[in-house]
N, CA, C and O of each residue as an XYZ file, in Angstrom:
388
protein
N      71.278    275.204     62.534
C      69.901    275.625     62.380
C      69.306    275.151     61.055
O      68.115    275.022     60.772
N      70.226    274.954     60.416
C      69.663    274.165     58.888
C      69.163    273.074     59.224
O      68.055    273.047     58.688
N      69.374    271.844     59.989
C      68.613    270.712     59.826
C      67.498    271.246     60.282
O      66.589    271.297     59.454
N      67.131    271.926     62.014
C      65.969    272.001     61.680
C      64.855    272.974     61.127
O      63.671    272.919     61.459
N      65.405    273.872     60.234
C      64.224    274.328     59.295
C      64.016    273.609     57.986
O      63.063    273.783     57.226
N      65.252    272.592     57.777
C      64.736    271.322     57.175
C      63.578    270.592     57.718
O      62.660    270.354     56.933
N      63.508    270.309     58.601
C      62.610    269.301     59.642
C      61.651    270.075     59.480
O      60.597    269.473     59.277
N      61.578    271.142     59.485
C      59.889    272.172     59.880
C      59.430    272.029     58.396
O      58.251    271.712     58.241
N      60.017    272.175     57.540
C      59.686    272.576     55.939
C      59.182    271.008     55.375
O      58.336    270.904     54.487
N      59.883    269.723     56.080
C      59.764    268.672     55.503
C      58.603    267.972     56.092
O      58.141    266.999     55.496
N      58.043    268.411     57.304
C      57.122    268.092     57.836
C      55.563    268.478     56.918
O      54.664    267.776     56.455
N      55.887    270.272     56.976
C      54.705    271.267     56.069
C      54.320    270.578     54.758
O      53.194    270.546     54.261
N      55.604    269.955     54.216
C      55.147    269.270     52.380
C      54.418    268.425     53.359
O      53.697    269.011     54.166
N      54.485    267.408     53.393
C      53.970    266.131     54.229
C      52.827    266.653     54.446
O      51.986    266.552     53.552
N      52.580    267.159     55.345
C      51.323    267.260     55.572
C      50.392    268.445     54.167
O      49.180    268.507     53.961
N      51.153    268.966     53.682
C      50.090    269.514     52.617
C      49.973    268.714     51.442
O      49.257    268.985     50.477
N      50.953    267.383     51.607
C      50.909    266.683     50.049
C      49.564    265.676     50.704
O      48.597    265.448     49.977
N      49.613    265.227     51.852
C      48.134    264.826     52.230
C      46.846    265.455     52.244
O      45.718    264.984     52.100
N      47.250    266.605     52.446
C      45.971    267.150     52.743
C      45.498    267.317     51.041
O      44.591    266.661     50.529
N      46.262    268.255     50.391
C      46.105    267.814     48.635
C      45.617    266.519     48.306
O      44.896    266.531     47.308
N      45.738    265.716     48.685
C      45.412    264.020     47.617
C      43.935    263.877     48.689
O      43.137    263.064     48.222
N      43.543    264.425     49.807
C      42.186    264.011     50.389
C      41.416    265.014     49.792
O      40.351    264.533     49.404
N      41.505    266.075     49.585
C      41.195    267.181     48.821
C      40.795    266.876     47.458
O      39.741    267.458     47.200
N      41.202    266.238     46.560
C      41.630    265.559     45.227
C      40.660    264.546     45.233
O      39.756    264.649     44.404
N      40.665    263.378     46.166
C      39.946    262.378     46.445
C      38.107    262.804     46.790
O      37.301    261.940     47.136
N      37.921    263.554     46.694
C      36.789    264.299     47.340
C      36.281    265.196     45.912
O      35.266    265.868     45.729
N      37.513    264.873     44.959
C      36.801    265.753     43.513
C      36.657    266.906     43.610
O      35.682    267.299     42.970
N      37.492    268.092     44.425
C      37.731    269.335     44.175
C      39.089    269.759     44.162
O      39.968    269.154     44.775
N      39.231    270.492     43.674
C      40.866    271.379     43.326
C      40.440    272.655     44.157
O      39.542    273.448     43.873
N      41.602    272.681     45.655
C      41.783    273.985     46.010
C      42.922    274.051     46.373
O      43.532    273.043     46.730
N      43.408    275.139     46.365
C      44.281    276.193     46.657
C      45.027    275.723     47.864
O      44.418    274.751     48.311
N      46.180    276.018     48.652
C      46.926    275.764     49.687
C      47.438    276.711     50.257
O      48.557    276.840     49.759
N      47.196    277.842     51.406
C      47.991    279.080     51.853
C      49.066    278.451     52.159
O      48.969    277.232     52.023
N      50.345    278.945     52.630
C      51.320    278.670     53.615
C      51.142    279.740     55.064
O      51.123    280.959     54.894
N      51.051    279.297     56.099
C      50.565    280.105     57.306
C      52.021    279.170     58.096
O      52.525    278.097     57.768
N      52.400    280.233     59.349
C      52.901    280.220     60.514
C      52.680    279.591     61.783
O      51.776    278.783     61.566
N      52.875    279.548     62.496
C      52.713    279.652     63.972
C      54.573    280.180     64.602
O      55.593    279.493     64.652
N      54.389    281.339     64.908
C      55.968    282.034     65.340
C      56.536    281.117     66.160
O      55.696    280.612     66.905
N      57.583    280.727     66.304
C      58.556    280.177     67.725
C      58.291    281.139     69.026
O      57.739    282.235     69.132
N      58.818    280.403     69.820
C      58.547    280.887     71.208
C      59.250    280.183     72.539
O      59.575    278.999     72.628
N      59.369    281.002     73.341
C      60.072    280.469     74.529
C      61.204    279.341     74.137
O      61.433    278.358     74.843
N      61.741    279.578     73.147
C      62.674    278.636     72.925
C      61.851    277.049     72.629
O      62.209    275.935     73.010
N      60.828    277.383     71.937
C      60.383    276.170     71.299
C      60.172    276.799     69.696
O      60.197    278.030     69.684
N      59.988    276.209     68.466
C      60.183    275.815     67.472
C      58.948    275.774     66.865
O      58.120    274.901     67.127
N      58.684    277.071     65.701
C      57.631    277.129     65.224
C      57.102    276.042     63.992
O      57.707    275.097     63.486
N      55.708    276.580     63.721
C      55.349    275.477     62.533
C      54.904    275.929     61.191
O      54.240    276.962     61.107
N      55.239    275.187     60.051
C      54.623    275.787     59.088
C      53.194    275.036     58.543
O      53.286    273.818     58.389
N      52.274    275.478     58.331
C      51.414    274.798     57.733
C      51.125    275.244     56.452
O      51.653    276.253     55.985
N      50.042    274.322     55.644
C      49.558    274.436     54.277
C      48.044    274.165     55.011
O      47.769    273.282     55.824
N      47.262    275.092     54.518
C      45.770    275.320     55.023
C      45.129    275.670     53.999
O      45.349    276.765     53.482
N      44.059    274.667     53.427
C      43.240    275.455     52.306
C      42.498    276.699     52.217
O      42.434    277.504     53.147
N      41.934    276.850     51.081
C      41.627    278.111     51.235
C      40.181    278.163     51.930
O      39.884    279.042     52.738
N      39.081    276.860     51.431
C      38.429    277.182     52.161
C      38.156    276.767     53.891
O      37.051    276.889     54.420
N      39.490    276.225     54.668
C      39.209    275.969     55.847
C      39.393    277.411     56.788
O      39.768    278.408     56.171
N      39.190    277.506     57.942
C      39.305    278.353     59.025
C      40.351    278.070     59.753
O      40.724    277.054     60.339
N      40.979    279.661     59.561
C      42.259    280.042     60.199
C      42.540    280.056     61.562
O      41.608    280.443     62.267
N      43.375    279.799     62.018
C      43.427    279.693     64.073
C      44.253    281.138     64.150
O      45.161    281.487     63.395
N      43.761    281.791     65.130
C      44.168    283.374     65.475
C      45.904    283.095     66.067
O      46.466    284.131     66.422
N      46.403    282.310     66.136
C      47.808    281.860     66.364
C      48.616    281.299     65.219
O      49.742    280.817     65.343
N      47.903    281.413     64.036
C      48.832    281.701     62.774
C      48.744    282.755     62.081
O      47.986    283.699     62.303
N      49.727    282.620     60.964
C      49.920    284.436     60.769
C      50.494    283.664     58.798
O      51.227    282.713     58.526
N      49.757    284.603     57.909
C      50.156    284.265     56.867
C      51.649    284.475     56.095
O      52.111    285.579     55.807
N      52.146    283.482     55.889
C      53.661    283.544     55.052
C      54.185    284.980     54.101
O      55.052    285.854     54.132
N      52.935    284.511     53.213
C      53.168    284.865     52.201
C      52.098    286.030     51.768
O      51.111    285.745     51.091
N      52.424    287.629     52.301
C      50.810    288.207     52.005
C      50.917    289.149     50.548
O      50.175    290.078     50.228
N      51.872    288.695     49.925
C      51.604    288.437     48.282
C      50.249    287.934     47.840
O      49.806    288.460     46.819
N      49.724    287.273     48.259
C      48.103    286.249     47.845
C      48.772    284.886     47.273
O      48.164    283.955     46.746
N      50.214    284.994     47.508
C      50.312    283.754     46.559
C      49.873    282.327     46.946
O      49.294    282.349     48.031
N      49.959    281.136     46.430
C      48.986    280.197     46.930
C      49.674    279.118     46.160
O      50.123    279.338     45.035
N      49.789    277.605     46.925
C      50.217    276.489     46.422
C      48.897    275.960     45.334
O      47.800    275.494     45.644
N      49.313    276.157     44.355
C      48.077    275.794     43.249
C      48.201    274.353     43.235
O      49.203    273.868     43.761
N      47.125    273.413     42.585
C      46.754    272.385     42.668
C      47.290    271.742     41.149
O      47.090    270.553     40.904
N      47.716    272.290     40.545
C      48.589    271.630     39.433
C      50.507    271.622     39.921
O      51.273    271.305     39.011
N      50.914    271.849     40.833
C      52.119    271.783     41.374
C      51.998    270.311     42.104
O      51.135    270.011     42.930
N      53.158    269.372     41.571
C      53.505    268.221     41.372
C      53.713    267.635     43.142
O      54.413    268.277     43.925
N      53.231    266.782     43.414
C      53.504    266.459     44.981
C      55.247    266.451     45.013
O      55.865    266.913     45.972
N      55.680    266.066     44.236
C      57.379    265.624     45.063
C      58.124    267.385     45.108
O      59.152    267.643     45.734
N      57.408    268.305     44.387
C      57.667    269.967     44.374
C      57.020    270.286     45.532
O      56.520    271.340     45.140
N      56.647    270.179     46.666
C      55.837    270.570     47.663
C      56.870    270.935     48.122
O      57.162    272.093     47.827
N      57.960    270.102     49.099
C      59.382    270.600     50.004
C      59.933    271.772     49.200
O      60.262    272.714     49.922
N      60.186    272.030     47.432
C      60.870    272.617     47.507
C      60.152    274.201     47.233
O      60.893    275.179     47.136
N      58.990    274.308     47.146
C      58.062    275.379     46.770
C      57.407    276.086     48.699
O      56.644    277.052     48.741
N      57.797    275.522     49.755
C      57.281    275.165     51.006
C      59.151    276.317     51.407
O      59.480    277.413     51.861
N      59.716    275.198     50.899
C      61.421    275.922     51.357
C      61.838    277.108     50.707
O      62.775    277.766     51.157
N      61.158    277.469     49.581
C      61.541    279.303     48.964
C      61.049    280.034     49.916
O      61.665    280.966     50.431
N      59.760    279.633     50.269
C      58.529    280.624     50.327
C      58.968    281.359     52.346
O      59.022    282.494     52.821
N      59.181    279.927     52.937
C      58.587    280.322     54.048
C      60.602    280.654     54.884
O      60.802    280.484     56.086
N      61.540    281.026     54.076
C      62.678    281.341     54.898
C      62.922    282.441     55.419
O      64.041    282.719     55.852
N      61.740    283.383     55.468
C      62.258    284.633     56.386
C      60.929    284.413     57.633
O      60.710    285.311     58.446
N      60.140    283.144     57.632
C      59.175    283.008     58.493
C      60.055    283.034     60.339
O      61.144    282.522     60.596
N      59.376    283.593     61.073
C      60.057    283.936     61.904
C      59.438    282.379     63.188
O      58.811    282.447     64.246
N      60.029    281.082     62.370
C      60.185    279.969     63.350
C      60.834    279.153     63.705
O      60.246    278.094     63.922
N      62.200    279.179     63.931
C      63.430    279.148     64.604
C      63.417    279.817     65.901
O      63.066    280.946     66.244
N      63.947    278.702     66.597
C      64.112    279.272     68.325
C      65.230    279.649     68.432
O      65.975    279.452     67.472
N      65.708    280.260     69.514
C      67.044    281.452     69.301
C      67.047    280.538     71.137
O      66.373    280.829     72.126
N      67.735    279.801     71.017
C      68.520    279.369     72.250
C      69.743    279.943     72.839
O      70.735    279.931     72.110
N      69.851    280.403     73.927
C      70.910    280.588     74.704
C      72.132    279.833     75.000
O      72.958    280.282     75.795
């Protein structure tokens, strides 16, 4: 089960170290939640990085309801490992038979 909540976590940097540098490119500094989407039916949940000011989909569920938040001075190649503290009790791992 370790590779793939490797795979889920390595995907989430990826896509939030992009979404950060278009964000950046556009001349504003915001914020990054970490949000969910649960596993299911034996498929394999997701993690995302969603700014603060975009709109949430009613099929994610927040990580972290501390308020804490991927700040915009945290270094892109720190994304995987700030992504991999945060989100290991997230409930998205499929439980196969």
């Amino acid at each position: 089960m370790h590779k793939e909540y490797f795979l889920i976590v390595q995907t989430c940097a990826e896509q939030g170290k992009a979404l950060a540098r278009t964000i950046a490119n556009h001349g504003t500094l915001e914020s990054l939640y970490l949000y969910h989407r649960p596993s299911a039916d034996k498929k394999q949940g997701t993690l995302l990085l969603i700014r603060d000011s975009s709109p949430v989909l009613s099929s994610t569920r927040l990580v972290l309801t501390t308020g804490e938040r991927l700040r915009s001075n945290v270094p892109y190649e720190n994304y995987f490992q700030w992504v991999y503290d945060r989100a290991r009790h997230a409930p998205i791992l499929s439980i196969e038979d």
